[in-house]
C-alpha positions in Angstrom: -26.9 -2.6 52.1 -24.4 -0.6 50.6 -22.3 -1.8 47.7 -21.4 0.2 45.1 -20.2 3.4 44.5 -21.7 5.9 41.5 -20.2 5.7 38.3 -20.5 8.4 35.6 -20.9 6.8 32.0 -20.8 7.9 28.7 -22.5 6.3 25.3 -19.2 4.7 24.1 -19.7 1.2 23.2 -17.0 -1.5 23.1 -16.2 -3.3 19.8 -14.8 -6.4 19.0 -11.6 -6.3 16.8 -8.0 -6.5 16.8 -6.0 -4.6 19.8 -2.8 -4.8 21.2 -2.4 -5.1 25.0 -0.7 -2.7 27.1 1.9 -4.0 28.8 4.3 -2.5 32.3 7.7 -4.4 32.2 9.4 -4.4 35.6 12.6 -6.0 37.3 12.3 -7.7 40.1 15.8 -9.0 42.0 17.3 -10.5 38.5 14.1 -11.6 37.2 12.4 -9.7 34.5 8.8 -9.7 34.2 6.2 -8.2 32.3 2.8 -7.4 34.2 -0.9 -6.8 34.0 -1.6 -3.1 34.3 -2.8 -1.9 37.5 -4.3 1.7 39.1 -1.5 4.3 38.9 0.4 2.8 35.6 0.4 4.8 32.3 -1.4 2.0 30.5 -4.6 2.3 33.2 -8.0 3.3 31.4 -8.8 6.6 32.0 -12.2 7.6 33.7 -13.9 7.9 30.2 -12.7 4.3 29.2 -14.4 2.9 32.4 -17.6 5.3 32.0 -17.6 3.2 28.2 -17.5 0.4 29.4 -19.8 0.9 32.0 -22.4 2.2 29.5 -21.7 -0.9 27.2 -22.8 -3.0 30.6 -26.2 -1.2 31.1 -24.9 1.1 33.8 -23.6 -2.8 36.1 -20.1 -1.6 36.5 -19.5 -1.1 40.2 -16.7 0.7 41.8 -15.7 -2.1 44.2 -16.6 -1.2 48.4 -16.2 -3.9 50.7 -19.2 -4.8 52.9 -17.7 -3.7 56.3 -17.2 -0.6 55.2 -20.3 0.9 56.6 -18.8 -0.5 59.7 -15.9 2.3 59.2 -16.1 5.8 59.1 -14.4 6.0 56.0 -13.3 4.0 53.0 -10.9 5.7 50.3 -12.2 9.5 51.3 -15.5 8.8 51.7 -17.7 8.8 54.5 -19.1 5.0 54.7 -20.5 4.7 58.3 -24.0 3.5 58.6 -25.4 2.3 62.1 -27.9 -0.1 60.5 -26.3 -1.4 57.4 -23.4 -2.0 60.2 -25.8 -3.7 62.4 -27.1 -5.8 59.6 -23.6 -6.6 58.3 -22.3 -7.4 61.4 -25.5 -10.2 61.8 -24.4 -11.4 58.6 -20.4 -11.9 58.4 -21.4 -15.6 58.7 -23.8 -15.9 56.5 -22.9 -17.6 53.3 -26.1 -16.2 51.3 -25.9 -12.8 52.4 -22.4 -12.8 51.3 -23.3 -14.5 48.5 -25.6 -11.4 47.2 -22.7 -8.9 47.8 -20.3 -8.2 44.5 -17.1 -9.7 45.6 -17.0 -10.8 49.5 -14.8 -14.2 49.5 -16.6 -17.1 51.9 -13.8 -17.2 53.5 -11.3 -14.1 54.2 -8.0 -14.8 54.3 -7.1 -14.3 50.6 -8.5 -10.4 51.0 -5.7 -9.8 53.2 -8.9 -8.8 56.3 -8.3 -5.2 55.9 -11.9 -3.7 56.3 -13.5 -6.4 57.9 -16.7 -5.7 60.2 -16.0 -3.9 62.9 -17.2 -1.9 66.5 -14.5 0.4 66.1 -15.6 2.6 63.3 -12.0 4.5 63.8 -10.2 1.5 62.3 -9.1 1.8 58.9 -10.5 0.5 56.2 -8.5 -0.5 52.7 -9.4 -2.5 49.7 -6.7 -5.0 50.6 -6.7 -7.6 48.0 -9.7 -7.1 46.1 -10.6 -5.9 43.5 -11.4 -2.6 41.7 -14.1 -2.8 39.9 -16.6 -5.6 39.3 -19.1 -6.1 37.0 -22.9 -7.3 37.8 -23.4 -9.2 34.7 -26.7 -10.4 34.0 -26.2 -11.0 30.5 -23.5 -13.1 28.6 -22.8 -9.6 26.4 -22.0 -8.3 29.5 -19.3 -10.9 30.2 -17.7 -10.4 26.8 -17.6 -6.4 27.4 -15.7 -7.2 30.5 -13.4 -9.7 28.6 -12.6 -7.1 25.6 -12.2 -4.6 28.0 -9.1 -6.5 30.3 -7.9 -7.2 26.8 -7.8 -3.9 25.3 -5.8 -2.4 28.8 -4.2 -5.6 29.3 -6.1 -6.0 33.2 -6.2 -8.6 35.4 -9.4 -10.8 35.1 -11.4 -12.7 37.7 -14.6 -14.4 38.1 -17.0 -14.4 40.8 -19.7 -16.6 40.9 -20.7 -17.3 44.9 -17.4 -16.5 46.5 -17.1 -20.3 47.7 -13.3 -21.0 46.3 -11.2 -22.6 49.4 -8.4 -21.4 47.5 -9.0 -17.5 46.6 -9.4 -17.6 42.9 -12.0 -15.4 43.0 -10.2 -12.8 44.8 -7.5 -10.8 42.5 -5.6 -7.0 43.8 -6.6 -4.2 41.3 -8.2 -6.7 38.9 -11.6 -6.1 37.2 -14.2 -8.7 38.3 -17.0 -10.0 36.3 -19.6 -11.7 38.6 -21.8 -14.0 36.8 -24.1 -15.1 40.1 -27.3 -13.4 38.5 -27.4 -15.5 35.4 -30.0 -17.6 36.6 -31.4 -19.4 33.5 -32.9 -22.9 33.7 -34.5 -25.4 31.5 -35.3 -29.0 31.7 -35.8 -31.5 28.4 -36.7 -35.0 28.9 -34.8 -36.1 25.4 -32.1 -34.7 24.7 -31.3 -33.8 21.2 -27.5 -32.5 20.8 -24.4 -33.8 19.8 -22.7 -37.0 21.7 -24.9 -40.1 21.4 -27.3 -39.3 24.5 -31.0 -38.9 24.2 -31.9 -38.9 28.0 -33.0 -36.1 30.1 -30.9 -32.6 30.1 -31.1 -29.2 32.4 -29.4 -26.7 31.4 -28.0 -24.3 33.8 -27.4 -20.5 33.9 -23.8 -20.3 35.7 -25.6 -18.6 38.9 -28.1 -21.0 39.8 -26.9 -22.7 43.0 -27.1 -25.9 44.4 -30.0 -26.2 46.8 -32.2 -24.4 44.2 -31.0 -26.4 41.7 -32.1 -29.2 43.3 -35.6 -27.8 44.0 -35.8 -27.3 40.1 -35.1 -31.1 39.7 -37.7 -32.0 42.5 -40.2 -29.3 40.7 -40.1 -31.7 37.2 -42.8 -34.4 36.2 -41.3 -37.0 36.7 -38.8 -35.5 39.3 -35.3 -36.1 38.3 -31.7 -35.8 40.5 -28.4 -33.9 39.2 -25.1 -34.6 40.6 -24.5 -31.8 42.5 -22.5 -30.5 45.5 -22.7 -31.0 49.2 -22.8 -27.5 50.0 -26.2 -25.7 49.1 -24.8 -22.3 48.4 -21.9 -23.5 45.4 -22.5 -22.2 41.8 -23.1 -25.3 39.8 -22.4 -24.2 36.5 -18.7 -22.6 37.6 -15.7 -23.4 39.1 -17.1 -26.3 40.4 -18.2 -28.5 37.5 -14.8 -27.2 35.3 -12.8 -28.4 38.2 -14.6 -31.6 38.4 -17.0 -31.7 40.8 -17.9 -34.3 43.4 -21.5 -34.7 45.7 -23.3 -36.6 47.2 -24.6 -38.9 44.3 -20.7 -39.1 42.8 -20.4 -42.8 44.1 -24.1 -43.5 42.3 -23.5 -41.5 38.9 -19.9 -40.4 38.8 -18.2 -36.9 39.1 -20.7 -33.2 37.8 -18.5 -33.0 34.5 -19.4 -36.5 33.9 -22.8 -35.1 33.0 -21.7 -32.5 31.3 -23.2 -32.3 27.2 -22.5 -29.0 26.5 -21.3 -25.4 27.4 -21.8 -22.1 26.5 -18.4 -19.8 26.9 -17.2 -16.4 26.7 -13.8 -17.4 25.0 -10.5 -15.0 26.1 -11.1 -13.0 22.7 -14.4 -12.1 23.7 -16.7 -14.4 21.6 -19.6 -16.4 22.9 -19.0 -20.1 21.3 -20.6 -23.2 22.2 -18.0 -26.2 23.3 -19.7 -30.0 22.9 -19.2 -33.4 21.1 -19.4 -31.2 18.2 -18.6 -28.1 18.2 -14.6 -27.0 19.6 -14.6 -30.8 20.8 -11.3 -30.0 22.4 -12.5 -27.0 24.9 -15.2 -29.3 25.7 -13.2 -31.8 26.7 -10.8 -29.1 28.7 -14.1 -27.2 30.5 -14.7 -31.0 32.3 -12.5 -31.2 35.1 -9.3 -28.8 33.6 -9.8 -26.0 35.9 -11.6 -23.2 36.6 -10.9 -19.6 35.3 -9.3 -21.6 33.0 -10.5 -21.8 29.8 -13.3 -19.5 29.6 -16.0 -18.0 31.1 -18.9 -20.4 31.4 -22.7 -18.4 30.7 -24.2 -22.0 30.8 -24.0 -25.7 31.0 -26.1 -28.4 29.8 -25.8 -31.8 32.1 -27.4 -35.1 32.3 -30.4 -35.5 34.9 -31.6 -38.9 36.6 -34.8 -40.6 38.0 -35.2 -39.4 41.4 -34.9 -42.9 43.7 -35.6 -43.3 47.3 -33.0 -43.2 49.5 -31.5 -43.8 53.1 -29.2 -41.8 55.0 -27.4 -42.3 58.5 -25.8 -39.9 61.1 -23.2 -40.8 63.3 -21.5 -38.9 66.1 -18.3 -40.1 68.4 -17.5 -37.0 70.5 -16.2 -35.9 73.7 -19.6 -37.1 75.4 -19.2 -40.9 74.5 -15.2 -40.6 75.3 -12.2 -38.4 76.1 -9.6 -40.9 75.6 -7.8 -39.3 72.8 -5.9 -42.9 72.0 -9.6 -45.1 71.8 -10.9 -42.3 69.5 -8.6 -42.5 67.0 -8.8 -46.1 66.7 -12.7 -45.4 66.2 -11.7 -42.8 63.5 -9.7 -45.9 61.9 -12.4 -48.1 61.9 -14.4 -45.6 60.4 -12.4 -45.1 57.3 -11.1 -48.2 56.9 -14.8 -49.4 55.6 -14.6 -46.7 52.9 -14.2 -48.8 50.1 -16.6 -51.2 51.6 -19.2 -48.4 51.5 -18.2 -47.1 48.2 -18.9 -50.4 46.5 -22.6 -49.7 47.7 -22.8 -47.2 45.7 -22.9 -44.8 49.0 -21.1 -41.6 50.0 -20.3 -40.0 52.9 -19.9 -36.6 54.5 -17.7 -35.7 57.8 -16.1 -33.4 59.7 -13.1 -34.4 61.8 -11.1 -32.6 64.7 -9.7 -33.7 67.9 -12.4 -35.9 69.9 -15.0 -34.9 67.6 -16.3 -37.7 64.7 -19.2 -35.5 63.0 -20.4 -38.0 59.9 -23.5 -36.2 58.2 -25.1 -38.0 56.7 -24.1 -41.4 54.8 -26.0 -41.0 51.5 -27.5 -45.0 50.2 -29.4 -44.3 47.0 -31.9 -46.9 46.0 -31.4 -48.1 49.8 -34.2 -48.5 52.7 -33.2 -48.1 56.0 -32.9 -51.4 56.8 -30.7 -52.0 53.6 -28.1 -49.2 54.9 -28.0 -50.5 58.0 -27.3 -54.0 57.2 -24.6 -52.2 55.1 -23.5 -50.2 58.0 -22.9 -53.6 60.2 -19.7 -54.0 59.9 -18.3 -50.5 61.1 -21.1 -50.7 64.2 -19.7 -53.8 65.0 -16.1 -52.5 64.9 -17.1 -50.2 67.1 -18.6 -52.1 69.5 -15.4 -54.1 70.1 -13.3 -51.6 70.3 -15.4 -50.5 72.9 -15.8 -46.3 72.1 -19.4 -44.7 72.6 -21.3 -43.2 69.8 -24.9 -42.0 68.9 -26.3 -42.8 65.4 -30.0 -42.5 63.9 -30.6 -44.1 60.3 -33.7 -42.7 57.9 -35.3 -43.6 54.9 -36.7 -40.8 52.7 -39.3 -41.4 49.4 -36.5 -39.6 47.0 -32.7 -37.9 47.4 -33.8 -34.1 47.1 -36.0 -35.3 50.7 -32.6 -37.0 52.2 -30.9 -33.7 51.3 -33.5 -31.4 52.4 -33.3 -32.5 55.6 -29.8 -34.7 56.5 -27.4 -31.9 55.1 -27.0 -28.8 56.9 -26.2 -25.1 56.1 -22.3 -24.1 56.2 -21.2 -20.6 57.7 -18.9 -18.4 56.3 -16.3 -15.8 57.7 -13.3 -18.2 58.3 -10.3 -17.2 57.7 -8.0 -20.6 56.9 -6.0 -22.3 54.1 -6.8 -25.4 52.7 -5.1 -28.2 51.4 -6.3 -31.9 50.0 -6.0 -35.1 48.9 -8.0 -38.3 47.1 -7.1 -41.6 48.3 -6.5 -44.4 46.5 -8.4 -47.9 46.7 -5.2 -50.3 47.6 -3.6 -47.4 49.6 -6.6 -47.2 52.1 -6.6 -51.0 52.4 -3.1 -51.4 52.7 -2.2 -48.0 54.5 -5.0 -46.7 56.6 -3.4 -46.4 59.4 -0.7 -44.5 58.2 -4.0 -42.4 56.7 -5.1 -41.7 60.1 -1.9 -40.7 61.2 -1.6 -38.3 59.2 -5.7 -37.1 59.7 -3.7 -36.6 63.2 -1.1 -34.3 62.5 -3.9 -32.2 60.4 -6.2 -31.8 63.1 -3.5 -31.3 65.6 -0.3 -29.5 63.6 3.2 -29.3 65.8 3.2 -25.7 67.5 -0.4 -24.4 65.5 -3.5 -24.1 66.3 -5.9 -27.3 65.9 -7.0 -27.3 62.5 -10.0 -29.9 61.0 -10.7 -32.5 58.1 -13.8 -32.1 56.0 -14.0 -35.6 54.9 -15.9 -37.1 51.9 -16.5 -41.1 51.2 -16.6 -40.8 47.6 -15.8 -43.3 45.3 -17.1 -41.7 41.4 -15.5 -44.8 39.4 -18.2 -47.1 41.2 -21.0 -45.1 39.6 -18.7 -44.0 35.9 -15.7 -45.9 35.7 -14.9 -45.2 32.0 -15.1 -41.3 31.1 -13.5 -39.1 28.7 -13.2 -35.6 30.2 -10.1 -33.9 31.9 -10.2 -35.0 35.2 -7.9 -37.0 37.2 -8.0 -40.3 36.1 -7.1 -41.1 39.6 -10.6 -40.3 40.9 -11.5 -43.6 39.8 -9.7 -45.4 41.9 -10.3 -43.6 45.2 -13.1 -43.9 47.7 -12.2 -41.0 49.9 -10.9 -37.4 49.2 -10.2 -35.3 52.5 -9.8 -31.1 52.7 -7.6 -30.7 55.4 -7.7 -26.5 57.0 -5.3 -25.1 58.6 -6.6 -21.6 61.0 -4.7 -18.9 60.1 -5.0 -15.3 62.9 -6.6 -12.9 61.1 -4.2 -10.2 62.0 -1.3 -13.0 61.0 1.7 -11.1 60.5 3.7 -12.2 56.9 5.8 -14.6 59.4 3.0 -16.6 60.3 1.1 -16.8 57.1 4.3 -18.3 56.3 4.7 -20.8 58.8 0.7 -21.7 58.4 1.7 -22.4 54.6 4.5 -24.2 55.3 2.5 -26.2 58.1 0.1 -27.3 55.4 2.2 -28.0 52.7 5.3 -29.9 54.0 3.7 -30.7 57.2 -0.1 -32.3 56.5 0.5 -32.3 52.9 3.7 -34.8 53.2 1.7 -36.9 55.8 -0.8 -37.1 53.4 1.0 -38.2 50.2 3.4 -40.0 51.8 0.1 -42.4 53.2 -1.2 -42.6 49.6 1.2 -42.3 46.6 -1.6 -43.6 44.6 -3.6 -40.8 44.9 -3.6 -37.1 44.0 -5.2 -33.6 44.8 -8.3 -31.7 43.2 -8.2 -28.4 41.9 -10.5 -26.5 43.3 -10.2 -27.6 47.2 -6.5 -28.2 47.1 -3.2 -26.3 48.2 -2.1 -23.8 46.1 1.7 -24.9 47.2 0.6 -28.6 46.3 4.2 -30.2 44.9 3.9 -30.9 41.3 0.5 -29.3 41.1 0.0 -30.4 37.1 0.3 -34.2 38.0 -1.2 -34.4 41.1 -4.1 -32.3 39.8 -4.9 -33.7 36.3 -2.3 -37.1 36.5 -1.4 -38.4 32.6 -4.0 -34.8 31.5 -2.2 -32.3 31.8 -0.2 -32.1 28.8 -3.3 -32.3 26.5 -4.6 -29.5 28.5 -1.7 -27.1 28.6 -2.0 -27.9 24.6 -5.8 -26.4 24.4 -4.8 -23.9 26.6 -2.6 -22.1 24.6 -4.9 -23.0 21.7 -7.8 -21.0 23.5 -5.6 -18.0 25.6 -2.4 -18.1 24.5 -2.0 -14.8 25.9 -3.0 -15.5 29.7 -6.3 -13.5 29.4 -7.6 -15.9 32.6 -5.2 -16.2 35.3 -5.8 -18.6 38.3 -3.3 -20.3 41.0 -2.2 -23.5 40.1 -4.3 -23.8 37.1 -3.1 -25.1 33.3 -0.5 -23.0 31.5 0.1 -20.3 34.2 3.7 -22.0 34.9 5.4 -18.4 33.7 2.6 -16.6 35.8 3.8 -15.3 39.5 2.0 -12.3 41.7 4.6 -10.2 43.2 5.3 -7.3 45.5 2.4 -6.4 47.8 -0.4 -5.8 47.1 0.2 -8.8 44.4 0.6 -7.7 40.8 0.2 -10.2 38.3 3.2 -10.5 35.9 4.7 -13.2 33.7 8.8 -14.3 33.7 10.1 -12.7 30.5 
């Protein structure tokens, strides 16, 4: 595969010490902005500064080239057409862990503005869209704090690329310089733990690339074999945007949310420095790295979380579908049957994961922990029953597995890549679902089925983390304890969209499905990392009564807007304009 393009380096080494940024004021309409320095300014680093800082990486600075571009004959003056790296990328646009390897390719596209994707017309152009520049491979947390002194010294955009995963683009940035942390793969397990913050129970600690699948194998590997709450999807960077922006799974309803295990982290700060952020030490970035955000606060090297006995568990599948009915009307009412047992599930301690669209019910799998199949099932009653007399069709099988990390090996199932959507999202409130369901599945309607759009889909999630840790003291939203489901809804965008429809699409999903939505439960709120970056008064319906005690460490810990990411704590001044986006702040 080809990736990278050579870079010449000299043996300049970055320092740490006192700088002052170089900044590119601009006017724009009446508003005057000061901006991040991009290609083409004055204040851009000349080829020696970047062959510096390449050297002070170990020669893991790459000159960004998307992955289709050996589809294409040429990328940026270069010749960059190769039949069988073409062949091989075009077998791959799907594939969430050979995307995973490549420096920068988002999961899903539409945040890189598709303008080199994978091709059979080699004569199509290819451009670097809304990626960006340069990106380094870090594989060492030194690395990461060259990279941070570096945007500092010449004022640059900053992003962070773990896996690629974020619904909402984060990790995608126009002329920025990237720092990839997905090779930090360090791992340890302690069976007492020693540190700060009461607890003496079993600990792993985490390199930020190790991923979710094989961090569950490293639990199962252990004597005796432990569990961490992790995430659904087995490709998601634990230790990165998705533990500092909360982090739900399939054991959330058992134990609670992933940065409700957290015990300590290990951060590149915006100045550069590696500090350590517990109980003890910088208690209040801590505090801010569970739940406030990602690309927030810092850049996480590692993370030290709780582990738990492994237990034996049950799981079911159920499927309602166009082969047990087409009768759009008698499906629905199945979907509202369906959800209106979720905190009846939740208070057994089990989750659930599903997929909704228009005559399609795809729930895989409920998740019982400490459950035999018989226990689920007996659980399960109810709904079966309320099926049954509402007389819809479905297919179900229920099994029981000697521990979790066997349930998830074999009930969850790998997740393609290569979409090109928006998302949006909402938690739902306890007393809303019980009192408002069907208002719920309403709106579950309108998202699957948006006026004049195409049909769009609900990943769904019964989970219920105050049943497992009601009483926490991290950032998140203290509204997560309350709810038993939290829905993604996606809207399809075309990936040629002209800026008229990617308008209309956000508009769809905002005061559309969103309004459904919130309008159903007022109780509830939205999660930062699978949420709409339009959301309506993002910092309370992200982080509720938290917010103001995080925009408080925030400018304790970047005052200066080092890390930049939509809709996350203190960016309020922060807006991208023209195109492609620059980053600049309101003056």
């Amino acid at each position: 595969m080809r990736f990278t393009t050579a870079i010449s380096f000299s043996l300049l080494c970055l320092q740490v010490k006192s700088y002052s940024p170089r900044v590119q004021s601009r006017e724009a309409s009446a508003t005057s902005y000061t901006c991040k320095c991009y290609e083409g300014d004055s204040c851009w680093p000349s080829a020696s500064a970047w062959n510096a800082l390449n050297s002070t990486v170990g020669g893991r600075l790459v000159k960004f080239v998307p992955h289709g571009a050996v589809c294409h004959n040429t990328f940026e003056g270069v010749n960059t057409f190769n039949a069988d790296e073409c062949a091989e990328a075009t077998a791959n646009q799907r594939s969430q862990p050979w995307l995973i390897e490549t420096p920068l390719a988002p999961l899903r596209t539409y945040y890189s503005n598709n303008t080199c994707a994978v091709t059979t017309n080699p004569a199509e152009p290819c451009t670097i869209g809304y990626m960006s520049d340069y990106v380094i491979m870090a594989t060492e947390a030194k690395h990461i704090q060259a990279g941070v002194i570096f945007a500092n010294r010449y004022n640059i955009r900053l992003v962070v690329r773990n896996t690629g995963h974020d619904f909402m683009g984060r990790s995608i940035a126009s002329g920025a310089l990237a720092i990839n942390t997905h090779q930090l793969k360090s791992s340890s397990f302690v069976k007492k733990y020693t540190g700060p913050g009461g607890y003496t129970g079993s600990v792993a600690t985490l390199g930020a690339g190790i991923q979710g699948r094989e961090l569950f194998r490293l639990a199962n590997q252990q004597s005796p074999k432990v569990v961490v709450v992790g995430g659904e999807c087995p490709t998601v960077g634990f230790s990165g945007g998705y533990i500092q922006g909360g982090g739900h799974g399939p054991l959330s309803t058992y134990h609670g949310m992933a940065a409700d295990q957290a015990l300590s982290f290990d951060v590149i700060t915006a100045e550069g420095r590696a500090v350590t952020a517990n109980a003890k030490q910088n208690p209040d970035l801590f505090w801010a790295l569970k739940g406030g955000g990602p690309g927030t606060f810092g850049i996480v090297t590692s993370v030290t979380v709780k582990t738990f006995p492994e237990l034996p568990s049950a799981g079911t599948i159920l499927n309602i579908n166009a082969t047990h009915t087409t009768d759009s009307a008698l499906f629905w009412k199945a979907v509202e049957a369906f959800h209106s047992f979720a905190n009846m599930y939740v208070d057994n301690g089990i989750f659930a994961y599903y997929e909704l669209s228009e005559l399609r019910l795809h729930v895989q799998p409920f998740v019982a922990p400490n459950m035999n199949a018989a226990q689920l099932q007996l659980v399960l009653k109810p709904l079966f029953d309320k099926l049954d007399s509402i007389g819809v069709g479905y297919s179900t099988v229920t099994k029981e597995f000697p521990t979790y990390f066997d349930l998830y090996m074999d009930l969850f199932e790998d997740e393609i890549a290569g979409d090109n959507t928006i998302v949006g999202g909402r938690f739902f409130n306890r007393q809303d679902i019980a009192e408002n369901n069907p208002a719920l599945v309403e709106a579950f309607k309108v998202a699957v089925n948006p006026p004049n759009w195409a049909p769009g889909i609900v990943i769904g999630h019964i989970v219920g983390p105050g049943h497992g840790n009601p009483v926490v003291d991290n950032a998140i939203h203290p509204g997560w304890r309350q709810a038993s489901s939290f829905s993604i809804t996606v809207v399809n965008v075309p990936a040629n969209a002209t800026k008229a429809e990617k308008a209309e699409a956000k508009n769809i999903l905002t005061n559309t499905i969103g309004t459904k939505l919130t309008s159903a439960s007022p109780r509830g709120g939205a999660y930062v990392n699978e949420g709409d970056l339009n959301e309506p008064n993002w910092q309370t319906s992200y982080w509720g009564s938290n917010y103001a005690r995080l925009l408080r460490i925030r400018q304790t810990w970047d005052p200066r807007g080092v890390f930049y990411a939509s809709t996350t704590v203190g960016t309020e001044k922060w807006v991208e304009i023209n195109d492609p986006p620059r980053l600049c702040k309101k003056n």
